[in-house]
C-alpha positions in Angstrom: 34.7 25.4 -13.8 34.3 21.6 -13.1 33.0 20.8 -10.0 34.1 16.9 -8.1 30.6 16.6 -5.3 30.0 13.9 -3.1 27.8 12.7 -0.4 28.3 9.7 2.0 25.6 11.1 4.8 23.3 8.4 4.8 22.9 4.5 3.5 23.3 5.8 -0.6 26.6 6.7 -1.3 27.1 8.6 -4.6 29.9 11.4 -6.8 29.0 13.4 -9.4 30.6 16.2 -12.1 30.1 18.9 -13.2 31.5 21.2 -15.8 30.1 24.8 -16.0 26.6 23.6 -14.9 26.0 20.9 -17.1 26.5 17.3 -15.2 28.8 15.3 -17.0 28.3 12.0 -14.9 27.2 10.7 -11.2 27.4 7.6 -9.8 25.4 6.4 -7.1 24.8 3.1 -4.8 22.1 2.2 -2.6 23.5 -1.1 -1.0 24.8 -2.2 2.9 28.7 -1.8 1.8 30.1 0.5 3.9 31.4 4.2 2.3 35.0 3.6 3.5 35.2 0.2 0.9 32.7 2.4 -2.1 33.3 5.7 -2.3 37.2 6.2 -3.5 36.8 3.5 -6.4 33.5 5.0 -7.4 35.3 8.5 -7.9 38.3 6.8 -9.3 35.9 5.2 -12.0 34.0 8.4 -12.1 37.1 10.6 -13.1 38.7 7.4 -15.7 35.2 7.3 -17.5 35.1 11.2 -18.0 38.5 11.1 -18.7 39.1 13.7 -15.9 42.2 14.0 -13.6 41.6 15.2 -10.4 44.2 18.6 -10.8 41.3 19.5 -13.2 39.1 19.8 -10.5 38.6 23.6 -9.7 36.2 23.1 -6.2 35.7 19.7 -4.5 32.5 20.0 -2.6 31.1 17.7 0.2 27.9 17.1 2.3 29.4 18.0 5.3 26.2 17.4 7.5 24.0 16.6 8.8 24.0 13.4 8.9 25.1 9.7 9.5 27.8 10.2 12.3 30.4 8.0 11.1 29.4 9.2 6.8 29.9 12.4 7.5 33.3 11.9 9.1 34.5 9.7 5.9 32.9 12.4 3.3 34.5 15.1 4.8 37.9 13.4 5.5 37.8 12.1 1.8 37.4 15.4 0.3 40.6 16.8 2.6 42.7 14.2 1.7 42.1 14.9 -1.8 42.3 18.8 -1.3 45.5 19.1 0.7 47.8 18.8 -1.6 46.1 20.0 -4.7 45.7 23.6 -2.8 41.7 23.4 -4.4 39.2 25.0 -2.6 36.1 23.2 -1.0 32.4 23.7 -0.6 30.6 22.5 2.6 27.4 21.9 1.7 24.1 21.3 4.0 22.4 17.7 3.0 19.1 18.9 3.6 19.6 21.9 0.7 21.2 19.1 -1.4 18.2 17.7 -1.9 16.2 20.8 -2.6 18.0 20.9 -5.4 17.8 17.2 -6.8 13.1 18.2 -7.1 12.0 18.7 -10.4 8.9 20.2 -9.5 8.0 24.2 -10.3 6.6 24.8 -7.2 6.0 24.0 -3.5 7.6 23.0 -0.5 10.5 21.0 -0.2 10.4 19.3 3.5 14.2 17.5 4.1 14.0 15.3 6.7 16.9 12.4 7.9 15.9 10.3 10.6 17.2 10.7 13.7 16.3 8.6 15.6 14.1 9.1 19.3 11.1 10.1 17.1 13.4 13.6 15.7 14.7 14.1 12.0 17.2 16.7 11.2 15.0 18.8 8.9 15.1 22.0 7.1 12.0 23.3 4.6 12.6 24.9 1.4 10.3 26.4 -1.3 10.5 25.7 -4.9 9.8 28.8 -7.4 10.5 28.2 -11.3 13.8 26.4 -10.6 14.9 28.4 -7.9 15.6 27.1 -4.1 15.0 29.5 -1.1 15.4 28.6 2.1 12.6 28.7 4.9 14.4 28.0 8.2 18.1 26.3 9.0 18.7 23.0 9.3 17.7 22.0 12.4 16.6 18.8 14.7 13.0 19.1 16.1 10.2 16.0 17.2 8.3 14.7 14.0 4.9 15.9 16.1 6.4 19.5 15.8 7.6 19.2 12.6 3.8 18.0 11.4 2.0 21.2 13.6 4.7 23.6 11.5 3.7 22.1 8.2 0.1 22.7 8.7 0.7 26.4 8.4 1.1 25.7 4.1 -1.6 25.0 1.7 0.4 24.0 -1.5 2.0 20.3 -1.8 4.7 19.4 0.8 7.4 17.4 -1.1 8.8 14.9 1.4 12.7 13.9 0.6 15.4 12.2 3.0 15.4 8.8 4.8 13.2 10.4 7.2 10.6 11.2 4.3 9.1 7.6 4.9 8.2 7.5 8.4 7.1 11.4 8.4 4.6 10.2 5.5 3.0 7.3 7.6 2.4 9.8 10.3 0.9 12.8 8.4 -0.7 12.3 5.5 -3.6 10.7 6.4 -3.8 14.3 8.7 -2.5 16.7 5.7 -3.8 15.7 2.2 -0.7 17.9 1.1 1.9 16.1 2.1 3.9 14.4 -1.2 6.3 10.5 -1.0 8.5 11.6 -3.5 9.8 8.7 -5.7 13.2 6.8 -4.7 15.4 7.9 -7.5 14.7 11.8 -6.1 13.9 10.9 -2.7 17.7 10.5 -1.3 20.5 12.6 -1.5 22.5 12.8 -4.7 25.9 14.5 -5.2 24.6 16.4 -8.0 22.5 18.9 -5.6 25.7 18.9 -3.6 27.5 20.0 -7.4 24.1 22.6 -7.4 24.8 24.1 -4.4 28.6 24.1 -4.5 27.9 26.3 -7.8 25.7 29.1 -6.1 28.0 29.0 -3.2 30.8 30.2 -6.3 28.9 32.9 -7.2 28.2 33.9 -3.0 32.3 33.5 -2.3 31.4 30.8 0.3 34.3 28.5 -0.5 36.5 27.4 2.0 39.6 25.8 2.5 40.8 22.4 2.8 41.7 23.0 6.9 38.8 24.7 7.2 36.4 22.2 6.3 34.8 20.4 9.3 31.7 18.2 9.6 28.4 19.7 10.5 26.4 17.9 13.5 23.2 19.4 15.0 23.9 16.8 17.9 26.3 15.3 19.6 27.2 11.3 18.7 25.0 9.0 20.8 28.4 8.0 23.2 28.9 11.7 24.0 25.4 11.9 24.5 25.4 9.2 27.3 28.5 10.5 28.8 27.1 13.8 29.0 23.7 12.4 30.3 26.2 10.0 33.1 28.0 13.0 34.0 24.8 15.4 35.1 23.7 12.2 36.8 26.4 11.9 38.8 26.2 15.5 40.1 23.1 15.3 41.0 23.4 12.3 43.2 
């Protein structure tokens, strides 16, 4: 089964394949271009270099969320333009549990966080067991204060990963002597943990179609939000 993942929810853009769990190439960029101009000619060059075509594909998977607003919307969209006429079937994957699946580490606590701005992250914790991923909670978004007084509760290393892994490190190591910076080439997202998770979500009969695929948001966009907020004001008055 070959597998076409990709992830566009944050600044790194990247693609990867997979062929019956072995990862036959990924590509990834860490630079200001936007996804809209990178990530068709990376998968383009991804697919010519392992001498792919794209009706090879069996299950095009995505980061659906959460996420970068406007990334999200052009992963997703990507992956159903691709789909809809091909008829292949499509994996929505969760970024945070993406990531879980990039550690190499036996053991711990995976802690996925993406900034969100107005001191939150979207977050989910996961723990690490001899290669396996479970998951602790769902993906949520919660203040970085409450996300520190919930990691307090574990005694074994806290691996930090996301673009929110940073700015959570600044404000609790110095508190918890736990808590792990994990290096930058693990530390963001990679579209082969989407690829990992798009497998076990094979062997769960999780796949979806390409109309039913639909980003994931655990908030609304920041223009809804101020309508919203405008709105309530209004009634009140």
């Amino acid at each position: 089964m070959r597998i076409l993942a990709i992830d566009t929810t944050a600044a790194p853009v990247s693609v990867a394949l997979m062929s019956d769990g072995r990862l036959l190439g990924e590509l990834y960029l860490n630079i200001k271009t936007t996804h809209s101009q990178t990530l068709m000619p990376l998968v383009s060059q991804l697919l010519r270099s392992t001498e792919t075509d794209i009706s090879e594909i069996d299950v095009f998977a995505v980061n659906a969320g959460p996420g970068s607003f406007t990334g999200v919307r052009i992963g997703v969209s990507s992956i159903k333009g691709m789909t809809m006429t091909l008829d292949k079937p499509c994996a929505a994957v969760s970024t945070l549990e993406s990531m879980a699946h990039c550690m190499p580490y036996p053991s711990g606590i995976v802690c996925a966080v993406m900034d969100a701005r107005c001191n939150q992250v979207y977050n989910a914790l996961f723990r690490l067991d001899k290669g396996s991923v479970k998951r602790l909670v769902p993906d949520r978004a919660l203040l970085i204060d409450e996300l520190y007084t919930e990691l307090l509760q574990y005694d074994e290393p806290v691996y930090l990963v996301g673009d929110g892994a940073e700015l959570c490190y600044k404000a609790f190591s110095e508190k918890n002597r736990n808590i792990v910076l994990t290096p930058q080439n693990i530390r963001f997202q990679h579209a082969y943990g989407t690829a990992v998770a798009a497998m076990e979500m094979v062997s769960k009969n999780e796949l979806i179609s390409s109309k039913e695929l639909m980003p994931f948001y655990l908030r609304l966009p920041q223009a809804e939000r101020e309508l919203k907020a405008k709105q309530t004001k209004n009634m009140d008055k």
